[in-house]
C-alpha positions in Angstrom: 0.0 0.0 0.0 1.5 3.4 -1.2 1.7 6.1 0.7 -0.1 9.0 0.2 0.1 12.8 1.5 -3.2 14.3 2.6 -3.1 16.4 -0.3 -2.5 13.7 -3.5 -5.4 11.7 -1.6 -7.1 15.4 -1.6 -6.5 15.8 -5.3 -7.4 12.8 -6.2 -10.4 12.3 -4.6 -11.4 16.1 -5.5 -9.4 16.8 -8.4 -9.4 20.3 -9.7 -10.0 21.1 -13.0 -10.7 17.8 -14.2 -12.8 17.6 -18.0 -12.6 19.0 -21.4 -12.4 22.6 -22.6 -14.5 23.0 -25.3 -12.7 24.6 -28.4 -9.0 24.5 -26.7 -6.3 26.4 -28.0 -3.8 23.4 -27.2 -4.3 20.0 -26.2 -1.6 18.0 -25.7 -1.5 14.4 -25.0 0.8 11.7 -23.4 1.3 8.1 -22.3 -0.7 5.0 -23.3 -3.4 3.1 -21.8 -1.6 0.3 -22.8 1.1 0.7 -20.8 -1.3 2.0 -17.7 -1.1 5.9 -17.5 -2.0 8.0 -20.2 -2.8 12.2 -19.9 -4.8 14.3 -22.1 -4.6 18.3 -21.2 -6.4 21.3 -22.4 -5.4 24.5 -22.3 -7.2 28.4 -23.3 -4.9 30.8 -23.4 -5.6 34.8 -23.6 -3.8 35.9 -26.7 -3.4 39.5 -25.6 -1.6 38.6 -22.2 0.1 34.8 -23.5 -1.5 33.8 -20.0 -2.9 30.6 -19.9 -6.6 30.9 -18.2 -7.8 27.6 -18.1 -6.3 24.2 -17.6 -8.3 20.7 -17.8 -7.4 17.4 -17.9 -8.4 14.0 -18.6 -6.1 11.0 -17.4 -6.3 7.4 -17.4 -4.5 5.8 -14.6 -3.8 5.5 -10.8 -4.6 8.0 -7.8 -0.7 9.3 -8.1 -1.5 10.2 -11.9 -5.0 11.9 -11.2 -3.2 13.6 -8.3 -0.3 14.7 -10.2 -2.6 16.2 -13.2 -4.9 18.0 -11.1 -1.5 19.7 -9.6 -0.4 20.7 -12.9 -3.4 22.6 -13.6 -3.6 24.9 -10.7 0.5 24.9 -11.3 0.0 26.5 -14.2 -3.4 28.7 -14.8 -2.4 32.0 -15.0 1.4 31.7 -16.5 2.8 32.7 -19.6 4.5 29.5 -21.6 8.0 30.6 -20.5 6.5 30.8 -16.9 4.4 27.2 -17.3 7.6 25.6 -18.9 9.5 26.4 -15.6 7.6 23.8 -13.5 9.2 20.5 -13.5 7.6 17.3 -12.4 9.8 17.9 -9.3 7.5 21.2 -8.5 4.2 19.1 -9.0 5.2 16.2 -6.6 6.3 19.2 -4.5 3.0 20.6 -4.7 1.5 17.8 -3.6 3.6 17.0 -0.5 5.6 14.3 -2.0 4.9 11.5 -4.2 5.5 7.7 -3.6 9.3 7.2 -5.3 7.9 4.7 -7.2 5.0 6.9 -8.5 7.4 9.6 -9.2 6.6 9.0 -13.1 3.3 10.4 -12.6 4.8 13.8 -12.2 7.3 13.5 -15.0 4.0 12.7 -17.5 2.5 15.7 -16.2 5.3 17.9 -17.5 5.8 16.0 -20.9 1.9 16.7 -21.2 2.7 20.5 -20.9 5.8 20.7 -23.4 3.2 18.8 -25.9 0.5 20.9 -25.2 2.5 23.9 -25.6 4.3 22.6 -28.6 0.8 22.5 -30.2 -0.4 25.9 -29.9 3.0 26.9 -31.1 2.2 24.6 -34.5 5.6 22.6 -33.7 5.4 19.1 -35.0 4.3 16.9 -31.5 6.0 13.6 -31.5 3.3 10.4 -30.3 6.2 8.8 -28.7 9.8 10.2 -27.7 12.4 9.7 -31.1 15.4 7.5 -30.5 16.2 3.5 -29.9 13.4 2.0 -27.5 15.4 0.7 -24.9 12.3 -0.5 -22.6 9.9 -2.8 -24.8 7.6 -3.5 -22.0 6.5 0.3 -21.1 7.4 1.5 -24.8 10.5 3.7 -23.2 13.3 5.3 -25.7 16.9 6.4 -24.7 15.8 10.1 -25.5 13.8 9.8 -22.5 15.7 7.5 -20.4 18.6 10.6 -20.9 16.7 13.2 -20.5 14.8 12.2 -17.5 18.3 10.9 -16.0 19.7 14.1 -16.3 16.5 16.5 -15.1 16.2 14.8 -12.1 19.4 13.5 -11.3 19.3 10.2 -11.4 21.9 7.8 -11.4 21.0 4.4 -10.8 18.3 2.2 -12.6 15.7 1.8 -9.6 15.2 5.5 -9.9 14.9 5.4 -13.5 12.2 2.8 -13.3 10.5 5.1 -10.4 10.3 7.6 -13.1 9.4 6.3 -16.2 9.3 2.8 -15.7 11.3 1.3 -17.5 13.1 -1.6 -16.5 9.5 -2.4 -14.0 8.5 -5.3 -16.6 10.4 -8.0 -17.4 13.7 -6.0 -16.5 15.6 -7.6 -19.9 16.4 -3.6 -20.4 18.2 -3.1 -17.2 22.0 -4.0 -18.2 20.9 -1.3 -21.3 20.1 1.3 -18.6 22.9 0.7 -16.3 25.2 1.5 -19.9 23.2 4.9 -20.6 23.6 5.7 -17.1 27.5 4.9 -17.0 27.6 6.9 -20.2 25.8 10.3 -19.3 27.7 10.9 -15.6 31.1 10.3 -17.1 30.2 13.2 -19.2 28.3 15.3 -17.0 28.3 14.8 -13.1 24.5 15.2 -10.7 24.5 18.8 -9.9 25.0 19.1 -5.9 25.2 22.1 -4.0 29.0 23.3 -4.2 30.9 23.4 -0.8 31.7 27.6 -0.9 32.8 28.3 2.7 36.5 27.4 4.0 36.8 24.1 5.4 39.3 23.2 8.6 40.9 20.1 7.9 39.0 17.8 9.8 36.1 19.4 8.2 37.4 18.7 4.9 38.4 14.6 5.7 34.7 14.3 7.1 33.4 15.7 4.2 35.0 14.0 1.4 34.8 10.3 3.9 30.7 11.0 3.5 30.6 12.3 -0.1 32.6 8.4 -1.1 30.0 6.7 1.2 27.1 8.6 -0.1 27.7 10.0 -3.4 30.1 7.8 -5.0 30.6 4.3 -3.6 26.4 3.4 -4.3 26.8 3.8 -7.5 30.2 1.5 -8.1 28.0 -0.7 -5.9 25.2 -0.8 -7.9 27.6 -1.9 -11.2 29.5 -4.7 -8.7 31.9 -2.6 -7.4 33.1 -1.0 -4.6 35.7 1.5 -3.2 38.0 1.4 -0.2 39.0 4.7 1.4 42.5 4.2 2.5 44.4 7.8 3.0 43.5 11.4 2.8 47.1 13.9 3.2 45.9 17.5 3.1 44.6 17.5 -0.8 45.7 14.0 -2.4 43.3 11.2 -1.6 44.3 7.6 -1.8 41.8 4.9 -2.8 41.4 1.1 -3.6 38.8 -0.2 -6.4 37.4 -3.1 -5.4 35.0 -6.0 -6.8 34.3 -5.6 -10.3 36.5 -2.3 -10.2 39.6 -3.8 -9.7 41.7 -4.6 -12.4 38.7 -2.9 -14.9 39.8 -1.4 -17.9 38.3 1.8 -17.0 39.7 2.3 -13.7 41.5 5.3 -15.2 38.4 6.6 -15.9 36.7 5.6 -12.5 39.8 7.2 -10.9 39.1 10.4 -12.4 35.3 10.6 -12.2 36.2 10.2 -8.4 38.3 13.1 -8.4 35.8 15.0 -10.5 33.4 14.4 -7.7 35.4 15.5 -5.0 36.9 18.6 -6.8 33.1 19.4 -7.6 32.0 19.4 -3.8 35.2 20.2 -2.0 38.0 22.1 -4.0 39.5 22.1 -7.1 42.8 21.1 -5.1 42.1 17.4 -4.8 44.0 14.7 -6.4 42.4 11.1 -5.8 45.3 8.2 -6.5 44.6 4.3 -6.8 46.8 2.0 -4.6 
């Protein structure tokens, strides 16, 4: 049983703005019954002002979807595109007080729903499905989405990918293909996390980088049979051992340096991270 915040069970049990606008100005639609969750939304927008001044929707699929469709709409009546194209699926499972991890998808169809729907009124071609090699067969998911999803929200392992677009939920043959595209997009660009700006002591600095290996780096060799072994900081240079399927791998170069990436990213631009 999923747990819901008093205000998805509000919005889904009272959903706002739920129905058809008669003679829209966009529509744009999303998903597939076949695959469980589908969105259709409506918009009327005042052509003097660019605001948008009405919102419906119509959805197929669980309460998480209804909830996360009914957000979008009062998300966005009232804003200009620009302005509606700044909500991201993160804002409507904030709006809502939090989604289920596994029902963050619902969100994430929300906001493809509003690109389309914008894309419409602006006479741009509107794609049924994403372009790009399907990489999920079951849920009818493409790498363009898998990447772009991955990289919007941060993601980095393929549980959270499945939690928001689910692929990799059916029969899971796609998951070694996911771990690759995963691999791929943050040894070319890292999760944004808040940069460390204020001077560090030394201990400070030790603690900080011991917790960013256990917590930002050493999951996610985990997660691909790997792990890492802290075994010397010295002011700046940090020593480490690869371990499991890290050690010996031919990209341990490249391991190395993504490490040393990570740590220059959060603690200075000073670090040097050595295997044994």
């Amino acid at each position: 049983m999923w747990e819901y915040t008093d205000k998805v069970k509000e919005h889904f049990l009272h959903p706002k703005n739920i129905g058809e606008i008669e003679n829209p100005d966009a529509v744009g639609e999303v998903g597939s019954i076949v695959c469980g969750d589908a969105l259709k939304l409506y918009l009327k927008v005042d052509e003097e002002t660019g605001k948008i001044i009405d919102a419906k929707f119509q959805t197929f699929g669980c309460a998480s979807a209804i909830a996360s469709s009914s957000a979008l709409t009062e998300l966005i009546k009232g804003k200009t595109f620009d302005e509606a194209l700044k909500v991201t699926n993160q804002d409507i499972a904030e709006f809502l007080g939090g989604l289920p991890k596994e029902k963050m998808h619902c969100s994430v169809m929300g906001r493809e729903a509003l690109e389309a729907a914008i894309a419409n009124y602006r006479g741009q071609p509107v794609e049924v499905k994403e372009e790009g090699r399907l990489v999920c067969k079951c849920f009818d998911v493409t790498e363009e989405k898998i990447r772009k999803v991955a990289i919007e929200n941060h993601l980095t392992t393929v549980d959270e990918i499945t939690d928001y677009t689910k692929a990799g939920g059916g029969c899971g043959e796609c998951k070694v293909e996911i771990e690759a595209i995963l691999r791929d997009i943050w040894s070319l660009k890292k999760p944004e996390k808040p940069v460390v700006s204020k001077k560090l002591t030394n201990l400070q600095k030790i603690a900080l980088m011991q917790e960013i290996i256990e917590t930002e780096i050493r999951p996610g060799l985990q997660a691909d049979g790997g792990d890492i072994e802290l075994i010397d900081i010295d002011g700046n240079r940090v020593v480490v051992a690869l371990r499991g399927m890290c050690s010996g791998c031919l990209m341990a170069d490249v391991t190395i340096k993504g490490i040393q990436d990570k740590l220059r990213e959060m603690v200075g631009e000073e670090i040097t991270v050595e295997a044994q």
